[in-house]
C-alpha positions in Angstrom: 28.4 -165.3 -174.7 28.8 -168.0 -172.3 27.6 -167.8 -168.5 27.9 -169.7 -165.7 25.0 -170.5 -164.1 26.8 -169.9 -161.4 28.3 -166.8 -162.1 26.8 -163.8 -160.3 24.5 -161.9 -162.4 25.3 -158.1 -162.0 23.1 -155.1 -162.6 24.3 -153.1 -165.7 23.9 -149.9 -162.9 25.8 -151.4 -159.8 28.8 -153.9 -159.1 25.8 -155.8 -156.8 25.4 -159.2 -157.6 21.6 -160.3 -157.5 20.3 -162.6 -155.2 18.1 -165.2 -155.8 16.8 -164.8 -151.8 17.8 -162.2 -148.7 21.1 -162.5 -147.8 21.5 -164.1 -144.1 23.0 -160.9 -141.8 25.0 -161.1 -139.0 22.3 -161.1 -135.8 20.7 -164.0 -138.0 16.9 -163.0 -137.5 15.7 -164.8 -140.8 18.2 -167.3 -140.7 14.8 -170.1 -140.5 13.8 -168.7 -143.8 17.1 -168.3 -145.6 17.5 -172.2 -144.6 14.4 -173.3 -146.3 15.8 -170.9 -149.4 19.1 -172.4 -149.6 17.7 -176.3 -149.3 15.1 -175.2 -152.0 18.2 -174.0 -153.9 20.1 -176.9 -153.7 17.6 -179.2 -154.3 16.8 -177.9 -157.5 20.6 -177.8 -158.5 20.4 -181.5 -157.2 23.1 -181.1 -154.5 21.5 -181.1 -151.4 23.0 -184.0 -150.2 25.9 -181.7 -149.5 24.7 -179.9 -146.5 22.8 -183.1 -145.2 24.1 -185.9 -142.4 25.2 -188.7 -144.3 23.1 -191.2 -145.0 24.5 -194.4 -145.7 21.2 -195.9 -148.0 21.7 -192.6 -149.7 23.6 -193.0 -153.4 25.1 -190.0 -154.3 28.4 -188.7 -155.7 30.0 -185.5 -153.8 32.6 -184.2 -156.1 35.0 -181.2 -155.6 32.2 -179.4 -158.0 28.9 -180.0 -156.6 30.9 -178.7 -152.5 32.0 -175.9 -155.0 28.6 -175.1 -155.9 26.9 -175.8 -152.3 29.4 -173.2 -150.5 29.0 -170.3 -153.3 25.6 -170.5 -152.8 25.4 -170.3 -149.1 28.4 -167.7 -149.1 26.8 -165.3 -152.0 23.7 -165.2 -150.0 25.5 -164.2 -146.6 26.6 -160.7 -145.3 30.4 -159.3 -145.5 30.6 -159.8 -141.6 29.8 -163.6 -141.7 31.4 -164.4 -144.7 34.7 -163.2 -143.6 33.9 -164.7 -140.2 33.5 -168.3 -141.9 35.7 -167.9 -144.4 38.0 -170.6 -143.1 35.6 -173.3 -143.6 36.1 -174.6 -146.7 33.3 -177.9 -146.6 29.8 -176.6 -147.4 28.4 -179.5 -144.4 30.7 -178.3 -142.0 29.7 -174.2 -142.9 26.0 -175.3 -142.9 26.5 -176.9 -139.7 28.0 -174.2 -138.1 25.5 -171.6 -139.0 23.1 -174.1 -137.6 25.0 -174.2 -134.0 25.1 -170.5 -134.5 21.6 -169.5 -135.1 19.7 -172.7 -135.1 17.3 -171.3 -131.9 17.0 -167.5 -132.9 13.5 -167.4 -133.7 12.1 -165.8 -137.0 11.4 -162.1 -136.3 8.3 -162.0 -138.5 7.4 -165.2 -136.3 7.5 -163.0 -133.4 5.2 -161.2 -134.5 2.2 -163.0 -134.9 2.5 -164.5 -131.7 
């Protein structure tokens, strides 16, 4: 049988899709973390370029496919609340860029911590 790598894989016991990393909730307290997750992501899938500035010395193709690819990611790994809060942003830069506006200077809670 053929399967996506993509394609969410779901437990035989739940309709829960597994994550590859915690999902980013809505008060955004491990957002740093989830960041360095989804660029780790994306850089293995070799799509990063998606959710960066552009960069003009930079040679890379953005198709409809790899943006596809960038916004599942970042969408599958974010709570119901924020994903139907985004939902109308359609470019993976532009939804990475907001999430940075968003919850770019909330500090780590396990940072917190060990200060």
């Amino acid at each position: 049988m053929f399967r996506s790598e993509f394609a969410p894989n779901f437990n035989k016991m739940s309709n829960e899709p597994r994550l590859d990393f915690p999902m980013l909730d809505s008060t955004g307290s491990e957002y740093h973390g989830w960041v360095t997750d989804v660029e780790n992501h994306l850089t293995a899938r070799g799509i990063l370029p998606i959710i960066q500035a552009p960069d003009q010395g930079l040679v890379f193709q953005q198709t409809p496919t790899k943006h596809a690819q960038a916004i599942i990611l970042m969408r599958r790994h974010m709570d119901k609340s924020l994903r139907l809060e985004y939902m109308s942003i359609k470019d993976a830069r532009d939804l990475w860029v907001a999430l940075e506006e968003r919850f770019g200077n909330i500090h780590n809670v396990h940072n917190l911590h060990l200060k």
